[in-house]
Every structure is written in C-alpha cells, then in structure tokens.
ZAMARGU-4260 file (C-alpha; in steps of 0.2 Angstrom, whole numbers, plus 5000, padded with zeros to 4 digits):
<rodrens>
0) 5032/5130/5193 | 5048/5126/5197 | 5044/5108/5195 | 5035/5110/5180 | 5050/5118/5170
5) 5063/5105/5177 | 5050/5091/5168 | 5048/5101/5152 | 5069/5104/5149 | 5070/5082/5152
10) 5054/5079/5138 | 5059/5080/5118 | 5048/5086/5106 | 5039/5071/5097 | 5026/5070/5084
15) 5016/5058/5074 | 5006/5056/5060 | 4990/5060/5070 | 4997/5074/5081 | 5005/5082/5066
20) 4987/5086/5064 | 4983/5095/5081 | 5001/5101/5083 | 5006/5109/5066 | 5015/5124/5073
25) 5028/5134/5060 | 5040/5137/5065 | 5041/5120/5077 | 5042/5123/5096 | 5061/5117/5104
30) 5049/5105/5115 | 5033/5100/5114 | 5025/5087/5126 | 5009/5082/5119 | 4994/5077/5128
35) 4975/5068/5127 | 4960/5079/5127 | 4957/5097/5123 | 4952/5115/5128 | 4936/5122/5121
40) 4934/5141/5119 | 4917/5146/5123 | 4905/5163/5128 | 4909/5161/5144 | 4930/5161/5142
45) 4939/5174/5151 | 4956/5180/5146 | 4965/5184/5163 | 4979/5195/5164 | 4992/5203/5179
50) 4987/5220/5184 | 4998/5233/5179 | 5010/5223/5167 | 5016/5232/5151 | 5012/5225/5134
55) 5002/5209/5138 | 4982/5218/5139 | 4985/5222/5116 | 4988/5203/5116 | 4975/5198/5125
60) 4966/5211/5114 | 4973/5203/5102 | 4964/5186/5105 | 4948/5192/5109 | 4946/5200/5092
65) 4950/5185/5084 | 4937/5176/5093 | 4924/5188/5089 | 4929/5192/5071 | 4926/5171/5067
70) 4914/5165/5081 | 4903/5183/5087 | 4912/5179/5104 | 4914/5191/5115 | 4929/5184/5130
75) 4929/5196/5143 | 4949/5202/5147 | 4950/5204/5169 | 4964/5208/5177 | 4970/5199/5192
80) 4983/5203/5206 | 4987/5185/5212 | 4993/5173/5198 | 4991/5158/5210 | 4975/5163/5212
85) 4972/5167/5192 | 4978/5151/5188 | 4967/5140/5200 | 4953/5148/5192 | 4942/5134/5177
90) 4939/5136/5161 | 4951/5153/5157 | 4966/5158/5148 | 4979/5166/5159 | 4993/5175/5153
95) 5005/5174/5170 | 5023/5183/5174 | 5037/5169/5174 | 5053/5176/5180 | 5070/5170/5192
100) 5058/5171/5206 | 5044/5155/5201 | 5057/5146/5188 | 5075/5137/5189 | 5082/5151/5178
105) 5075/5166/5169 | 5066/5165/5152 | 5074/5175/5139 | 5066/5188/5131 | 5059/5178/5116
110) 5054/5162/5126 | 5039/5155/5134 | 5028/5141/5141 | 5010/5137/5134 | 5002/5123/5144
115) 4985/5120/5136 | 4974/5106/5148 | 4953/5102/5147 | 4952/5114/5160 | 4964/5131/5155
120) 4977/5138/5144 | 4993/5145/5153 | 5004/5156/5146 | 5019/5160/5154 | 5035/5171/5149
125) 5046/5185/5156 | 5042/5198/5143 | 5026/5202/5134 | 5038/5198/5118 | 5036/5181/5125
130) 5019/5180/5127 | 5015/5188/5109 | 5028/5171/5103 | 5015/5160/5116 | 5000/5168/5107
135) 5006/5165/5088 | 5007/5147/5093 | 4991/5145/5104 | 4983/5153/5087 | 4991/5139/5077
140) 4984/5125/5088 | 4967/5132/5084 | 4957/5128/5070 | 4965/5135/5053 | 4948/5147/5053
145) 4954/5158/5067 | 4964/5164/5054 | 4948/5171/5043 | 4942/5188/5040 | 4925/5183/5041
150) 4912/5173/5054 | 4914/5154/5052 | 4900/5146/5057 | 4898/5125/5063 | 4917/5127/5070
155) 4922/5118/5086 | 4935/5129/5093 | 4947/5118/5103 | 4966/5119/5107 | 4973/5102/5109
160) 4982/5098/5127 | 4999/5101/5126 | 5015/5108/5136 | 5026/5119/5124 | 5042/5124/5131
165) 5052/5137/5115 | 5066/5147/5114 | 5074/5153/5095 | 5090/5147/5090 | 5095/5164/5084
170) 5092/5180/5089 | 5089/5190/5072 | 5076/5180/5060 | 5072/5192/5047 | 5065/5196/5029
175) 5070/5209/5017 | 5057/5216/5005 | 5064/5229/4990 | 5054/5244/4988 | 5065/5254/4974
180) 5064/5242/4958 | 5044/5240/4963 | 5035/5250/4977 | 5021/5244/4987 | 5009/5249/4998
185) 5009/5254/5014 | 4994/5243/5014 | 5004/5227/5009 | 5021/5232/5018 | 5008/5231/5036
190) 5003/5215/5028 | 5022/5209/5025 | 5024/5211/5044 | 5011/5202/5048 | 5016/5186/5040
195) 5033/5190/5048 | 5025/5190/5067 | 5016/5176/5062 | 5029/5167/5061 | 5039/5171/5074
200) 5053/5183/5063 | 5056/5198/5071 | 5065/5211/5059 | 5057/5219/5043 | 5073/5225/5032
205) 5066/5239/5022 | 5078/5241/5006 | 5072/5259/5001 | 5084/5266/4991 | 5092/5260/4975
210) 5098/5266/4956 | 5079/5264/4951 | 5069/5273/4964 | 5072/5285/4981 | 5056/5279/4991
215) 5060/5287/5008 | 5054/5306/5009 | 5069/5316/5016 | 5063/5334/5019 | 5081/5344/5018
220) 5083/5336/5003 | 5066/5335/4992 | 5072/5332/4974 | 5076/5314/4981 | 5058/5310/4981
225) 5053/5324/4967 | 5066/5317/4956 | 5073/5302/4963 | 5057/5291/4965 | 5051/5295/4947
230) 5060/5283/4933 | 5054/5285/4915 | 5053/5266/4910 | 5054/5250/4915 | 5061/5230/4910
235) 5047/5221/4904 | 5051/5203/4900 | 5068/5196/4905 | 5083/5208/4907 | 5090/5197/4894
240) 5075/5202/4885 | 5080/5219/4883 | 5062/5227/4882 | 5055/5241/4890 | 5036/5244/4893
245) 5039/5265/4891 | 5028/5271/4905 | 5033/5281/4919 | 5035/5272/4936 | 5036/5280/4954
250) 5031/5281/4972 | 5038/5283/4990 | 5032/5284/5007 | 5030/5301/5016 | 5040/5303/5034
255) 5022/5301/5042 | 5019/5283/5034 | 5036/5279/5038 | 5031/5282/5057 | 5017/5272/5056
260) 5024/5257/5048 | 5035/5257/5063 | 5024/5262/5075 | 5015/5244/5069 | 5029/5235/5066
265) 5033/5236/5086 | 5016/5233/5090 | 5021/5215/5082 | 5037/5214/5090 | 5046/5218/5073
270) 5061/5230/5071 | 5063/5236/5057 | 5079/5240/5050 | 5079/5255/5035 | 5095/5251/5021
275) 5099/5269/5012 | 5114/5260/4998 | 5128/5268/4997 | 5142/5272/4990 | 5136/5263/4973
280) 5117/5260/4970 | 5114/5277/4971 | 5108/5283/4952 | 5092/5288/4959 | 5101/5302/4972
285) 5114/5307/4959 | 5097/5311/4947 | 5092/5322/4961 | 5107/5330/4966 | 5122/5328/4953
290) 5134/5336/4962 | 5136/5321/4973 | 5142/5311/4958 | 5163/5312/4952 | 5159/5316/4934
295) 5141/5329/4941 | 5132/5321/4929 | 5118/5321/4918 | 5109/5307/4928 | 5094/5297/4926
300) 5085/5287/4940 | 5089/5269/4932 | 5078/5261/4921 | 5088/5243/4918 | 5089/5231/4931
305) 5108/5228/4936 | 5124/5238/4942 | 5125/5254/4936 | 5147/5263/4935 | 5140/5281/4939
310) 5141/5279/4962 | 5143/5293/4978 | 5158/5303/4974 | 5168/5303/4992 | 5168/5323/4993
315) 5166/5332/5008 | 5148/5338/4999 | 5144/5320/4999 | 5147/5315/5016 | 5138/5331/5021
320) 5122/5326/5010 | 5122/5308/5016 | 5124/5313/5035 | 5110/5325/5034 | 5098/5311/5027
325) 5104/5298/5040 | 5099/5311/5054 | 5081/5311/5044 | 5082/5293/5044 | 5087/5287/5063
330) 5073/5302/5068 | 5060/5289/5060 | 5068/5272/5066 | 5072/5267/5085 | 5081/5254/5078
335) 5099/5251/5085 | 5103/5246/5065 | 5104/5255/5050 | 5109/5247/5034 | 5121/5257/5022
340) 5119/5243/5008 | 5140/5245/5002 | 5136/5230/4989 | 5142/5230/4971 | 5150/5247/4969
345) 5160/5250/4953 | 5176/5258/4956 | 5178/5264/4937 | 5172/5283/4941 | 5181/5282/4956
350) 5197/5278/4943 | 5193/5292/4932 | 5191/5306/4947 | 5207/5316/4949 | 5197/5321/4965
355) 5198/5301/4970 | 5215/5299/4965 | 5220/5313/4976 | 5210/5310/4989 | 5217/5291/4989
360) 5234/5299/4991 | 5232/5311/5003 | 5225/5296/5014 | 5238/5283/5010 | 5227/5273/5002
365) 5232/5259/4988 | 5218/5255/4978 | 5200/5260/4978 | 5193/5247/4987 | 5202/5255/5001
370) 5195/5269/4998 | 5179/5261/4999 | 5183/5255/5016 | 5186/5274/5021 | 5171/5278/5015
375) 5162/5265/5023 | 5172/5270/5039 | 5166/5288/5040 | 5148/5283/5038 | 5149/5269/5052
380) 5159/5285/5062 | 5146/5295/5061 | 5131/5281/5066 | 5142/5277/5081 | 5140/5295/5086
385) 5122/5295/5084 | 5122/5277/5095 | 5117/5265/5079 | 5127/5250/5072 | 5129/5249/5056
390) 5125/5233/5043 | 5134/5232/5024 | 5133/5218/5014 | 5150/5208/5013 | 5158/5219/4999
395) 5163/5230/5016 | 5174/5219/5021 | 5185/5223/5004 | 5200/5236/5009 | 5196/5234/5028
400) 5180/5233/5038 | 5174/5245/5046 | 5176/5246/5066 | 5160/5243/5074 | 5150/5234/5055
405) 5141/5219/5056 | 5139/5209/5040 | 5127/5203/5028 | 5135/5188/5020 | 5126/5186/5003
410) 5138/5182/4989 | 5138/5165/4999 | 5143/5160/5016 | 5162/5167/5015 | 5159/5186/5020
415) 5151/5180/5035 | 5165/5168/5041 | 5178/5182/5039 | 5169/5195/5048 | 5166/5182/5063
420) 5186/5175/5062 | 5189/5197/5065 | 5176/5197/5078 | 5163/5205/5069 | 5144/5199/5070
425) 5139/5193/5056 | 5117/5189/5048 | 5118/5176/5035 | 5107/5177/5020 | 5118/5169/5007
430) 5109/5168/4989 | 5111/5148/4988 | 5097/5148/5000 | 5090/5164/5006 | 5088/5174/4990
435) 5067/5172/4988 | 5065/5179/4969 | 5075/5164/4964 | 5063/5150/4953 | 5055/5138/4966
440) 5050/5126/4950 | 5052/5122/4932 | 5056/5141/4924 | 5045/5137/4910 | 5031/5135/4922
445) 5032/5150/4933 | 5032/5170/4931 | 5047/5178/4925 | 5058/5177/4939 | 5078/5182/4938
450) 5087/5166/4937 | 5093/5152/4947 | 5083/5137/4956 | 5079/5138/4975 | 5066/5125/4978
455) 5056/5124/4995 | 5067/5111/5003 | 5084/5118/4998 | 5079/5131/5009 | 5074/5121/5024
460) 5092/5113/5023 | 5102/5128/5025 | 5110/5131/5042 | 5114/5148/5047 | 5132/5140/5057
465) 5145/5136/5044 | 5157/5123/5047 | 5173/5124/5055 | 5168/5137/5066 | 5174/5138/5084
470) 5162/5140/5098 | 5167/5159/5102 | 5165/5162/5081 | 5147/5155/5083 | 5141/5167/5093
475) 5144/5180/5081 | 5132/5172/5069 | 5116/5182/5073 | 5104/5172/5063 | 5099/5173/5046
480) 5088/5184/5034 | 5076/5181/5019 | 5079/5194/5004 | 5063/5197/4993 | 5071/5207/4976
485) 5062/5216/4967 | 5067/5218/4949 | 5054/5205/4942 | 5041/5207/4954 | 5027/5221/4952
490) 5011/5217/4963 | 5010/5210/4983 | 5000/5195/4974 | 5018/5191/4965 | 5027/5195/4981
495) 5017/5184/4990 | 5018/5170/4980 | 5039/5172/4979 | 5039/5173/4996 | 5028/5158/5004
500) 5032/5144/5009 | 5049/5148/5007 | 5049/5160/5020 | 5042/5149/5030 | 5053/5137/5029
505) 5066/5150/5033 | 5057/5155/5047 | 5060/5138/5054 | 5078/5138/5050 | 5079/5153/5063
510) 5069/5145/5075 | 5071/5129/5077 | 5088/5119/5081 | 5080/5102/5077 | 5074/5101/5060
515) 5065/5086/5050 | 5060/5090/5032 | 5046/5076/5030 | 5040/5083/5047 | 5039/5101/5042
520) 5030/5097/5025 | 5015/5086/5035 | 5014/5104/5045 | 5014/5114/5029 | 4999/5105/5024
525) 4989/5115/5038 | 4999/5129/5036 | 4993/5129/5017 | 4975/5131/5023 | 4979/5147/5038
530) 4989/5156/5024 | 4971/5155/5014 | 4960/5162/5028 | 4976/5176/5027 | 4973/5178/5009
535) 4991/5174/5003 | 4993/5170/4987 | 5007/5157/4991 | 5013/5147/4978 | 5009/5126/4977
540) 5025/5122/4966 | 5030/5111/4983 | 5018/5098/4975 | 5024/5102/4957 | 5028/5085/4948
545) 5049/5085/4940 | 5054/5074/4927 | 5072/5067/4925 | 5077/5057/4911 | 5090/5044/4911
550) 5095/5030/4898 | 5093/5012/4901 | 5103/4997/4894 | 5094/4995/4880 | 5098/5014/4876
555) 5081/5019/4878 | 5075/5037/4888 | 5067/5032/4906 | 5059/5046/4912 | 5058/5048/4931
560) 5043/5058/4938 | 5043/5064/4955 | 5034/5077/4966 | 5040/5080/4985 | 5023/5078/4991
565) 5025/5055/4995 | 5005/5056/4999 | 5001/5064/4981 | 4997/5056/4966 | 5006/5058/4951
570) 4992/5056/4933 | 5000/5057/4916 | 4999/5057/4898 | 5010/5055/4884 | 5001/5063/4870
575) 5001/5082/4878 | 4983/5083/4884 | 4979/5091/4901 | 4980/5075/4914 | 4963/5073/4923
580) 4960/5061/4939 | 4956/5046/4928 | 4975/5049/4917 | 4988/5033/4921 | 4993/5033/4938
585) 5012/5034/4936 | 5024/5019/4942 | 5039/5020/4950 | 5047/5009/4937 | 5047/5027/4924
590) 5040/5029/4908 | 5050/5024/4893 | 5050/5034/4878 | 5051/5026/4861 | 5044/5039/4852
595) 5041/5058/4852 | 5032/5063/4863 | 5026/5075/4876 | 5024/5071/4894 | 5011/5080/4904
600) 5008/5076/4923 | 5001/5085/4938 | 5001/5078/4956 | 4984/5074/4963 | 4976/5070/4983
605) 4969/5055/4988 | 4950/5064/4985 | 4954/5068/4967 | 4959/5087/4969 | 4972/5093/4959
610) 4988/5099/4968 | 5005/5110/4960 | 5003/5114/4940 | 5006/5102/4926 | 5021/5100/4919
615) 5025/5097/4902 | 5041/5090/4894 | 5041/5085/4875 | 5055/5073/4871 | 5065/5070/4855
620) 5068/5053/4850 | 5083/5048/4838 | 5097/5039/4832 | 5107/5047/4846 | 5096/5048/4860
625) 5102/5040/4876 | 5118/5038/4866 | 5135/5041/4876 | 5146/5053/4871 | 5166/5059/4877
630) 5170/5078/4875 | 5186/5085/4872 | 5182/5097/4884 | 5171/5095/4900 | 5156/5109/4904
635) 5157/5122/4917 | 5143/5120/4928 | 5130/5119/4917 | 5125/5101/4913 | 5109/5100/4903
640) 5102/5093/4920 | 5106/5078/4919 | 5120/5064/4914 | 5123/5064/4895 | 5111/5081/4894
645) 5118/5084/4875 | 5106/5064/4870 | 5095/5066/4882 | 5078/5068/4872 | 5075/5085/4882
650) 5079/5100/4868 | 5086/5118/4878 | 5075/5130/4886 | 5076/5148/4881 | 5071/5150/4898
655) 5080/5139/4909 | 5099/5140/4907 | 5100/5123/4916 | 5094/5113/4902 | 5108/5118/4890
660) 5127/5111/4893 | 5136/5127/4894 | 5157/5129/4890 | 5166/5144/4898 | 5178/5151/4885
665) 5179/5133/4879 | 5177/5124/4863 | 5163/5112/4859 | 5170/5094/4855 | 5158/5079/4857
670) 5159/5062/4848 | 5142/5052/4849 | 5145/5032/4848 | 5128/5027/4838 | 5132/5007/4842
675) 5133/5004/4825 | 5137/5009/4806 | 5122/5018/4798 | 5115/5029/4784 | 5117/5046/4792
680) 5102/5058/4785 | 5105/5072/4795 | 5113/5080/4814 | 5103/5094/4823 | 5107/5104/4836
685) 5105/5122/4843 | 5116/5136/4852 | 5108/5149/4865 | 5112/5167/4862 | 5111/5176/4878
690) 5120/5192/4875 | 5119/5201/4892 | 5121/5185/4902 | 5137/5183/4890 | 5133/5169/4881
695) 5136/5172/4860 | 5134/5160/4847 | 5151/5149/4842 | 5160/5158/4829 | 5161/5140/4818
700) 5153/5124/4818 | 5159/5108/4810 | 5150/5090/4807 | 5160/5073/4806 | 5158/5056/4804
705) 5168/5041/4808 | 5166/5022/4804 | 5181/5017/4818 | 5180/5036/4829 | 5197/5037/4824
710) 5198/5045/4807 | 5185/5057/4805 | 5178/5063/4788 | 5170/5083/4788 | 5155/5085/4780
715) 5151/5102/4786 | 5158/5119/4790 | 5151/5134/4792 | 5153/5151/4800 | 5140/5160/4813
720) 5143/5170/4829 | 5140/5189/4830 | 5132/5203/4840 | 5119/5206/4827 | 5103/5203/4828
725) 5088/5197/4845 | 5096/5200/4863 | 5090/5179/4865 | 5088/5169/4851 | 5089/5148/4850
730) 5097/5144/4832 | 5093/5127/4829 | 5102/5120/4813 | 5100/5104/4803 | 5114/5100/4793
735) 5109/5084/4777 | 5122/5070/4778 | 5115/5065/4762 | 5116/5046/4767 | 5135/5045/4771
740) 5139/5029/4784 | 5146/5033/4800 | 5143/5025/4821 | 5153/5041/4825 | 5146/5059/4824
745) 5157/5073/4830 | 5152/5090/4832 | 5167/5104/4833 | 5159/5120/4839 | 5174/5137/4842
750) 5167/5147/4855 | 5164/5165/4851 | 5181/5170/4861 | 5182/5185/4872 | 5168/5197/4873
755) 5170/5212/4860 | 5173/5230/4864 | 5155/5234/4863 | 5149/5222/4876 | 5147/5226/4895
760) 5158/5211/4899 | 5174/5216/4886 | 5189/5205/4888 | 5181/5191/4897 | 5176/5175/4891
765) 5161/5171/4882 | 5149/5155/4884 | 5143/5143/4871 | 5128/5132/4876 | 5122/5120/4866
770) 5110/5107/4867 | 5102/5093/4859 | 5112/5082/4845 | 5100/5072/4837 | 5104/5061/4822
775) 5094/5052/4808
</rodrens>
C-alpha cells in the first residue's frame, strides 16, 4: 500500500476525448491514472467491509440500494476482519481502512483512494467521510442510469479501470439556499442536500430569517412564527415593476423538521449552518415583537424586496430576545457555526434613537457603525460562551470586527482580504461569481431573475485565493460558498434551474486545484444526463447561442453568433421564424445585416437535436447604423454591449440594463459622423425610465445638425423627465428633420439631476440610458 500511494502522488491526472467519457467525474479528482479494461457488477458482487468500523456499513447500504433500485440486484454486504485477506478476494468491492499505519502519510479527513481493476473495486480512506467522497465518484464512473429512480433494463453495469487518488483544495465548499423571501419544502431542502453530497460540497447555509418571513419555530418566542412567517403580499414581476400579486404568503419549519433535516444532512456528510440576520433584516421579528425595534413600531413582516430602515434596537430587551432564540437555535444544530447575517443594516433609526445616541456615548463610541461593531461583539460573546463561532457577512468588519468572526466576503473579494490581513478566517462568496440568482443568459430569454449576468464559465474562472496574498494569509481563506436568493424565485423547479450547473461548476472551484474549462464542459455533458435520472430541472443556457454585433469597413452590422458548446451547431434565420435542423448552418465569417431584420438561432447536435433556447435579436438598419460617434462625456459602465452600442442596429431592452449605454449623473452628448451630406428626414432614439433602480428620464433633449461638425444648427428642443407616470417605461421619440442637410447629427440629452425628495435615493445622482440613434 505503501508502494501504491508513492506511485499515485508521481502520476498526473490526464484525460482525453475518449476517457472524458468513462471518466466524467464533477468535481474532477486531484489524480486520476486511468486504465484499459473494466469492472462489472453482477448478482454475485459482494460489498465487503471492516468489522466494527463506524459509518462505512450506510455507505455500503448506500450502494446496494442503488443497485437494486436500477438493476433488482441484490449485493450481499459481509463484514471482514483481515483487509489483506478482503482485498485478495475476486470479483468484490471492498471498502478497507487507510491510516499512518499501511500509507507514507495519513489521509485527511476528506480524502481517498478508489482503485477500480477487472477483478475488484478498492476503496481506501481514514474516515468514513472519505469513503462516502470515494463512493460519490465510484457512482459517477457508472453508467448515468445509476442515478434513476426506476429499474433500467439492457444496462451493462461497468466501472472503468482506474486509480483515483483526491483531496479538496478547501476545506468549506458550501451552498446557501434562502428560505424567508420564498419557503420550501422539507421535501426539496432533503433534495438540495443531496445535489450538495453529490458533489462533494459539504455545508448546507440555511438563510432562515429575513424582513419577509421568520421560518424557524422558536418556542419561547411564538409570534415569530405566528406573526413573523405570515406576510400579506408579494412582488410579482420585477421590483422595478412595482406590482404586487395581493395574496397572503407564509411557512416555516417546526423545531422537529429542523432536527431531521440535520439529522440527514450528516448522514451526507453536510453541516449545516442556520443564519438568524441581525441587527438589520429583522422586519419579520420587529412584526412579532415591537418592542425590540427603536421607534416600537407598528411593523409589518416585508412585502417588497430590498433593505428595509426599521433594524434590532441594541437594548438590553433585545439582546435578551436574541440570546434566548440563539439557545433555541444551537439546541437544534451541532454545528461549530452560526451565522448572524450583519449585512446591509441602515443606521437611520439607529440616528433617530435618543436610546442609541446615549448608549453610543456611554460606550465611547463614534459613529453607529461602531456601535454596530458592539453589537455584533456581544452576539459573538455570547456564542463563544456557548462554544460556537460566529459567521457575518463582511459589513461586520465596519467599526471593528468582532474577536473570534469569520467572514463572508460578498460585496466582492475585499472583505475577505481584510479580515485574512487581521487574521481572521475568511469564506468567499463574492456576488461577481457566486451569486446564483444572477442571469446565466440573454434576460429576455430566461425567468425574471434579479439582475446582473453570471454565465456558466464566469463561474468556473473564479479562484477562491485572491492575489497578493502571503502564504500565512491564504490559509485563512476557507473555501468558498454558492448563494441561492430568493426574491424571484418561488418553486424548487426554479431553484433548480438557477442553481445547476452553476453549482456545479462551483463545486469544482472548491475541489479541484487544476481546472480546464473545455475539459469540464466535455464532463458536463455526462453530468447533464445523471442530473436527469435526478430529476433536476437544470438549466441548458450553456449551449444558448449570443449574438455580438460589430461594424465593418464598409459600415455595415456583422453579426457574430456564438454558443460555448464548439461541438454544436449553430441554425439560423433572418426573417424571425423558429430555426429547424434544415435552417443555414452559420459561418464563422458572421452575418451582415443590410436590412431590418430579426435574427433567430438555436444551437443544434450533431444528430439533429435541439440544444439551449432560440434566441432572437431584431436589428434596426439606418443612415447611422455602424456609424462612429464621439461623446462629450464617456458612459459609466454600461456600454450597450458592445463598441459603438448607441449605432449598433440592436434597440434597448426594458429587461436587460446591458443593452443601453447608461451616464451617471452625466449629460448625454453624442455627434454621429453619417460619411456624407444628406436629406435628414428624421432622428430616433429612446430613454429607460427605471425609477427604483434610479434611472429617470433626461429633463431636456435637443437635435442638431451639422454640414462641417463644427457649427451645429438646432432643430429641436423639448422638455421631459419627471416622477409621474409607469415605474419602467421605454420613451421612444421620433423627431422630423423635415429634409434639412447635415453628415453631422448631435443629440444633447440633460440628465434628470439629483434624485428628488420623494425618491428612496434623494440627493444622489440619477442615471440616463439611452439607446438607439437612428437617422433617415
């Protein structure tokens, strides 16, 4: 054994197209030697297993219940006392003790060996945690169909030769999921930690509590669920929408359900870690009991999405209240963490409190995010006593962090680099790459989700390790966590789908230290097919076909289709019907647009099957499109997508903020160069009106034109922002040039100035967006 392992840390993990095949483990192995021939499960299989060893006869429970749940196999499990003699035995898969004893050095707690050959399957590891890791992967080199819920019949059930030798980069490889904007299940939250196990994460974060619902049932406190669990309403639509669909909403899990989705979770190897938000995030507790609030209310469990001013008031009471439900809490989870959440609390009742004022000078404190800090401090005091560490997102760190925290880095990766720099551990789950509830494709395409883009392979890129680091530092970098939000997401089917494969491409970045994107995707492929037999309603957008648009040198749009799928077919059409497997094959040369039109195309296998969704762009074809322009002032962030997004032939999508070029308290100033002197009929354009993502219509717009694009003449002003009116509204304008010559047009746009009185955002700066300029 000795031997063995020497020759496993000397071999690198290799594949090819053909063993990709065999060997499409998520998340990838640290070494993988590969081999010729294969193992065949049959009737006559026995699982062996040491006598008297903890935790190893469930897993080999484990596998026989697979085996007869697909193939009416029955593998007889026999215990043995001799692993020499186990392992000399033909035909059987052993599960056999590794320890300092029989290897080099000791396993760790989390690794194994698997060492499949035509005659046995060994698994070898120190712990049974181990050998449930070295069972996910044995069950991954089967066929997909182990994975079914039902007999399958004609299956040969081999397990290629191999030696696996695996080991996790990081020790914490978790996913959040949020019960208080939508509750699920016990049902799918057993489900949830499943797909976790599966994939080799091993921490459930369970966000229970939150302005819009109490789910945890704390019995010296009962109004919490009573009260607190119940909201009147909810969004429907966008939050920029505004709506609400007017029909109660509640749920929460009893003390006894709690226990048992714990009780499972370890039977997976899973911790799970409870989050109870404080001091902000806490409408549902302050409905419950008003006292705890600074101004003692009325309260109302939240019914908007979003930060609500009204937080925990730091009173004696409060720390009282929130002691007593932690007690509840660690009684219920064995975990050595507990989350206290400490993310985006308002400090505006906390200003208005004489109480907080006086507190904060009785303690010496000098603003209120140090008295934040205090009250983050007495909360991780009081865990400490009770033998728990405490987790807070990274606003903790604002006024002084707390002794013993760890952090969650989430407002990208800086929290977690200053908690590490004081010696602090830190979980990274920055929302760049971690946040889950994020769009994985085209907006316009996929459910309601709550902004920003996160496709599959931006989260494969991210390293948990920031840069700059020193090697002490490092080690205080835990590993890193997927968040599932729940604002816009209702049902496990939706949950699902935002979750995978994202997650599983997480769940290689906590794994694996080598990492090769095309290599993972070939894997995927089989993946796609276990997640099916699982029933997971994962989402295909990794083969959904992107257009880009660019101009050539004769000023003409080129559009630019790809899908990240290089073994798919891309079929399209250019007059907006559905593309079909006999559509024009697209070239990589683009297609050029002369015309309006609208692009549809959908990525296709080799066999004709449809992969992804269609996707459909219409394009708007004039005078000024793929025309340059200069601005007077250059965007902030948002570009229209592309280079020269304002004459692109691609109009704004109320949906998809990325399509628009967007000016923060800026002006709109843009000079189009038409090439030549021509009649001018008419200039269109629109502006976005987004009130609660602060983006209002410009207050003024002007139109001028220019023979030289030196001396302008106006042909049109007119006035328009205001608050009235449809929370999200496009205003497209035409404005008649009524046949004046110009090669310059120039558009002046004022932005709307700093948000009024009457808005959440008063006093700061407004956006404009705009998007499309066409002339004729």
């Amino acid at each position: 054994m000795k031997k063995f392992i020497s020759v496993l840390c000397l071999t690198a993990l290799t594949f090819c197209g053909f063993a990709q095949n065999k060997y499409a483990i998520i998340p990838k192995p640290t070494q993988l030697t590969m081999a010729n021939g294969f193992f065949t499960v049959n009737p006559q299989t026995k699982i062996l297993i040491p006598k008297n060893t903890e935790g190893i006869r469930p897993l080999a429970e484990m596998l026989a219940e697979r085996f007869l749940i697909v193939a009416g196999m029955r593998l007889n499990i026999e215990e043995f006392e001799s692993p020499t003699l186990a392992v000399s035995q033909q035909k059987n898969i052993v599960f056999t003790p590794l320890n300092s004893k029989n290897a080099d050095k000791p396993l760790g707690e989390e690794d194994y060996i698997l060492k499949v050959e035509s005659n046995s399957v060994i698994i070898s590891a120190a712990t049974a945690k181990g050998d449930f890791y070295a069972l996910q992967s044995l069950l991954q080199l089967l066929p997909t169909q182990i994975y079914s819920s039902s007999s399958i019949n004609d299956v040969k059930w081999t397990i290629p030769n191999c030696t696996i030798f695996d080991q996790p980069q990081f020790g914490y490889r978790g996913l959040m999921l949020d019960v208080s904007r939508h509750f699920f299940p016990i049902s799918f939250v057993k489900k949830y930690i499943d797909l976790l196990a599966i994939h080799k994460m091993n921490t459930f974060h369970w966000h229970l509590t939150d302005d819009q619902g109490w789910r945890i049932e704390i019995k010296k406190y009962p109004k919490l669920t009573e009260i607190g669990s119940k909201r009147k309403e909810s969004m429907e639509g966008h939050y920029s929408d505004q709506r609400f669909d007017g029909k109660p909403y509640g749920g929460f899990y009893t003390q006894e359900e709690i226990a048992e989705v714990v009780k499972y979770a370890q039977k997976k190897y899973i911790n799970v870690i409870p989050e109870i938000e404080m001091p902000g995030h806490a409408m549902a507790a302050l409905a419950a009991y008003p006292a705890l609030g600074c101004s003692k209310g009325p309260y109302e469990v939240g019914t908007k999405w979003g930060v609500y001013d009204d937080v925990f008031c730091p009173t004696e009471q409060t720390f009282s209240f929130l002691e007593d439900v932690l007690t509840e809490v660690i009684a219920l989870f064995p975990s050595n963490y507990v989350h206290i959440g400490g993310d985006e609390c308002p400090k505006i009742s906390w200003k208005n409190s004489q109480f907080c004022q006086d507190l904060m000078k009785k303690e010496g404190l000098k603003d209120e995010h140090e008295l934040q800090s205090y009250f983050i401090k007495r909360i991780d005091k009081f865990l400490t006593s009770k033998g728990k560490k405490m987790i807070g997102w990274d606003e903790i760190l604002e006024g002084g962090i707390s002794p013993n925290a760890t952090i969650m880095s989430w407002r990208g990766i800086e929290g977690g680099v200053e908690a590490v720099k004081q010696n602090h551990d830190a979980i990274m789950t920055p929302g760049s790459h971690c946040y889950l509830d994020a769009y994985q494709s085209d907006p316009s395409s996929e459910p309601v989700a709550i902004g920003g883009f996160l496709p599959l392979e931006k989260v494969y890129a991210y390293n948990p390790v920031p840069s700059g680091l020193t090697v002490e530092q490092a080690k205080h970098i835990l590993g890193v966590q997927g968040n599932l939000w729940s604002e816009y997401i209702a049902t496990p089917s939706h949950a699902e789908y935002m979750l995978f494969p994202r997650a599983s491409a997480l769940a290689e970045v906590g794994w694996s230290s080598a990492k090769d994107y095309q290599d993972f995707t070939t894997r995927l492929k089989i993946h796609f097919e276990r997640l099916k037999y699982l029933a997971v309603n994962y989402s295909n957008a990794y083969y959904d076909v992107s257009a880009k648009s660019s101009v050539n040198a004769k000023s003409q749009v080129a559009v630019k289709l790809q899908t990240a799928d290089k073994q798919a077919i891309i079929r399209y059409t250019i007059d907006g019907t559905e593309p079909t497997v006999s559509s024009l094959v697209y070239q990589p040369n683009g297609v050029i647009v002369t015309n309006d039109a609208t692009i549809r195309a959908t990525a296709f296998a080799t066999n004709g099957e449809k992969l992804g969704k269609d996707m459909s762009k219409y394009y708007y074809i004039n005078k000024s499109t793929g025309r340059k322009y200069t601005l007077a002032s250059q965007p902030t962030k948002y570009l229209g997508g592309e280079t020269f997004g304002l004459t692109n032939g691609v109009k704004g999508e109320s949906g998809n903020l990325d399509t628009w070029v967007g000016f923060e308290g800026k002006n709109l100033d843009v000079t189009i160069d038409l090439g030549q002197i021509m009649n001018l009929q008419k200039v269109s354009f629109a502006f976005l009106r987004a009130k609660s993502s602060w983006i209002m219509l410009p207050r003024e717009v002007e139109i001028l034109v220019s023979d030289d694009g030196k001396k302008f003449t106006s042909i049109k002003k007119m006035p328009l922002g205001n608050l009235e009116g449809e929370e999200k509204v496009i205003q497209q304008l035409t404005v008649g040039a009524d046949g004046k010559k110009g090669r310059y047009v120039r558009v002046i746009a004022q932005n709307y100035g700093k948000l009024p009185e009457n808005h959440p955002g008063k006093g700061s700066p407004s956006w404009l967006f705009v998007d499309e300029i066409g002339v004729e």
